[in-house]
BAFI-3210 file (N, C-alpha, C; in Angstrom, 3 decimals, decimal comma, padded with zeros to 6 digits):
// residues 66
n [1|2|3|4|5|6|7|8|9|10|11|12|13|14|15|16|17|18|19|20|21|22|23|24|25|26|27|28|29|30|31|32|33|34|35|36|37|38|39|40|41|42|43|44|45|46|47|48|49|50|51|52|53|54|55|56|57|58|59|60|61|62|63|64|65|66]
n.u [013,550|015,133|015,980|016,149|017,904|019,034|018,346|017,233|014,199|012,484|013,688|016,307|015,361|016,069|015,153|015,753|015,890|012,898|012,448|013,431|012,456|010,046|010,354|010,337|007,424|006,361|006,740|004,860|002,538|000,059|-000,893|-002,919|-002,787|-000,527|-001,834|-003,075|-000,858|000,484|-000,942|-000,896|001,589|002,119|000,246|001,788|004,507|006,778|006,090|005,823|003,728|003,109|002,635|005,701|007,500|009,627|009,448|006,977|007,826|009,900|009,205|006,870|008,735|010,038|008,354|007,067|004,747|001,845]
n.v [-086,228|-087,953|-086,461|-088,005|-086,894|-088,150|-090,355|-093,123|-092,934|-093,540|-094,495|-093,316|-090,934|-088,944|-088,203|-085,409|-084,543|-084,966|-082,508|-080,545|-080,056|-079,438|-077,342|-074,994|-074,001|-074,105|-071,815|-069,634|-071,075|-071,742|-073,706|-075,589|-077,653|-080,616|-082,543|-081,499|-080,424|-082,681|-083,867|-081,880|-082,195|-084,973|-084,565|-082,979|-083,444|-084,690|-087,473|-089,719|-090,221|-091,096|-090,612|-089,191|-089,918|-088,325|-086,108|-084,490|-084,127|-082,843|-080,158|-079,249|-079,237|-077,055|-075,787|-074,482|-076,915|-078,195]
n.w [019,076|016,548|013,234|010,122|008,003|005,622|005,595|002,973|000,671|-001,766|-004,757|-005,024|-004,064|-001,158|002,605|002,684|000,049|-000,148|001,343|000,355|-002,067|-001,183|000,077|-001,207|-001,463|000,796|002,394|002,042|003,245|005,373|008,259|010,555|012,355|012,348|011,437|008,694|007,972|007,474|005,610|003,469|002,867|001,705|-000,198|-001,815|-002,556|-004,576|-006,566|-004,707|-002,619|-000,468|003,142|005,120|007,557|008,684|007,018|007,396|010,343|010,315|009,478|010,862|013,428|012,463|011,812|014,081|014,168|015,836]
ca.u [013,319|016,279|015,276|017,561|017,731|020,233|017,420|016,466|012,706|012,400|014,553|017,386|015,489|016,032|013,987|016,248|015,421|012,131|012,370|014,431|011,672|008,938|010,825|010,280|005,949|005,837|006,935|003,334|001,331|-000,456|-001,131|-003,853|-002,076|000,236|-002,484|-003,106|000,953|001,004|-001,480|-000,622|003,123|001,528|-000,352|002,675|005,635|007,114|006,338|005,806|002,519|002,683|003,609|007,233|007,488|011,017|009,831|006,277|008,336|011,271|008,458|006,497|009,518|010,934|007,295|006,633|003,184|001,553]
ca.v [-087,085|-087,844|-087,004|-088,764|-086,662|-089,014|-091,785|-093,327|-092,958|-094,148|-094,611|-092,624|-089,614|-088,831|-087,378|-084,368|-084,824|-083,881|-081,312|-079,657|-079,855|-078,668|-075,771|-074,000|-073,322|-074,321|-071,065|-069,582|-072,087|-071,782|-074,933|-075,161|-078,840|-081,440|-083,395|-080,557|-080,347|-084,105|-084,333|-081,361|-082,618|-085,841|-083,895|-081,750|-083,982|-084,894|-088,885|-090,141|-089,840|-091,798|-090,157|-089,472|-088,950|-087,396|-084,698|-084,268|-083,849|-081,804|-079,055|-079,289|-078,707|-075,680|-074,052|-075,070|-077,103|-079,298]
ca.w [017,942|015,680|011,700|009,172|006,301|004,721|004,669|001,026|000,662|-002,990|-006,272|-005,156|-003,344|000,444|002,999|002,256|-001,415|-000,376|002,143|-000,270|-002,591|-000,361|001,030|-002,117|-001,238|002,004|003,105|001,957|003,547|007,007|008,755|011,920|013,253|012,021|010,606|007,747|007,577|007,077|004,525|002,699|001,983|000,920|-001,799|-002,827|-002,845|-005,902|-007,069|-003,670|-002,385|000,958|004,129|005,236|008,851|008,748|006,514|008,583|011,482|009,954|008,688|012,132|014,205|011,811|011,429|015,614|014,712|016,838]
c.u [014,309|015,564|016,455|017,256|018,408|019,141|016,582|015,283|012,607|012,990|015,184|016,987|015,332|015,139|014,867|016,116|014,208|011,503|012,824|013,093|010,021|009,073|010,491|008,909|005,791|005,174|005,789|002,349|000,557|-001,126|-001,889|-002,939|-001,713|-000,312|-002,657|-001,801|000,833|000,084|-000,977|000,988|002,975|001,549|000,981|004,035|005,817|007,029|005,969|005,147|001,981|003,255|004,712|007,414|008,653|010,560|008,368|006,919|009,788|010,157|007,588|007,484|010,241|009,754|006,422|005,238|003,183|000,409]
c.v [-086,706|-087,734|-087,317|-088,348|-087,356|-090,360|-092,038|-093,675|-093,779|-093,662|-093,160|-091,134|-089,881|-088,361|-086,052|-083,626|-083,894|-083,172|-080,351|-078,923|-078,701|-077,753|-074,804|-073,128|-073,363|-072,793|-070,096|-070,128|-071,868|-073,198|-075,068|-076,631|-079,606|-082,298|-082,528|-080,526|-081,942|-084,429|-083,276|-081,725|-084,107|-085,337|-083,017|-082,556|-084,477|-086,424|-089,618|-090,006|-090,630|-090,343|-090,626|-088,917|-087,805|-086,202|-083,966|-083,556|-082,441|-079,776|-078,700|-078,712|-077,257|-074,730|-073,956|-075,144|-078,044|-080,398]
c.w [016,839|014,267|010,936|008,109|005,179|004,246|003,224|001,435|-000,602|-004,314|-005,844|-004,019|-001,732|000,536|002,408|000,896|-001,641|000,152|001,479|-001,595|-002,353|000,047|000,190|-002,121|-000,172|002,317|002,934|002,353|004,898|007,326|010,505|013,235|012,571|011,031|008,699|007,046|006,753|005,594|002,907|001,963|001,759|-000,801|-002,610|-002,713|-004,192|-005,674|-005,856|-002,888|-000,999|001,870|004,687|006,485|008,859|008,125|006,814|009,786|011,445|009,726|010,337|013,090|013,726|012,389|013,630|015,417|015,569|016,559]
res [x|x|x|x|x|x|x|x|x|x|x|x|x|x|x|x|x|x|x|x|x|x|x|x|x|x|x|x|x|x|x|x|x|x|x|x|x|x|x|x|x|x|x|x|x|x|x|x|x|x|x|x|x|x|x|x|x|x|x|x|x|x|x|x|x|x]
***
């Protein structure tokens, strides 16, 4: 599964935008399965409060959830 960090999410920021963002607490976080991952970078993204698969999937494949 290809992720496109180059893709525009909204007004100017990429997914990269805000993986870049998220990288900064993640790395404290423990996560039991994907669903937990997915909701928690919901709640902690900056301005943008939907889910973003690319950066679900980018955080999943780094931290190997499932």
């Amino acid at each position: 599964m290809a992720i496109n960090l180059n893709k525009h999410i909204w007004e100017g920021w990429t997914v990269q935008d805000f993986i870049n963002d998220l990288e900064i607490i993640i790395n404290f976080q423990k996560f039991k399965d994907k669903t937990e991952l997915k909701n928690w970078c919901m709640d902690n993204q900056p301005y943008y409060k939907k889910h973003i698969p690319d950066v679900v999937n980018y955080f999943a494949k780094k931290y190997n959830i499932k």
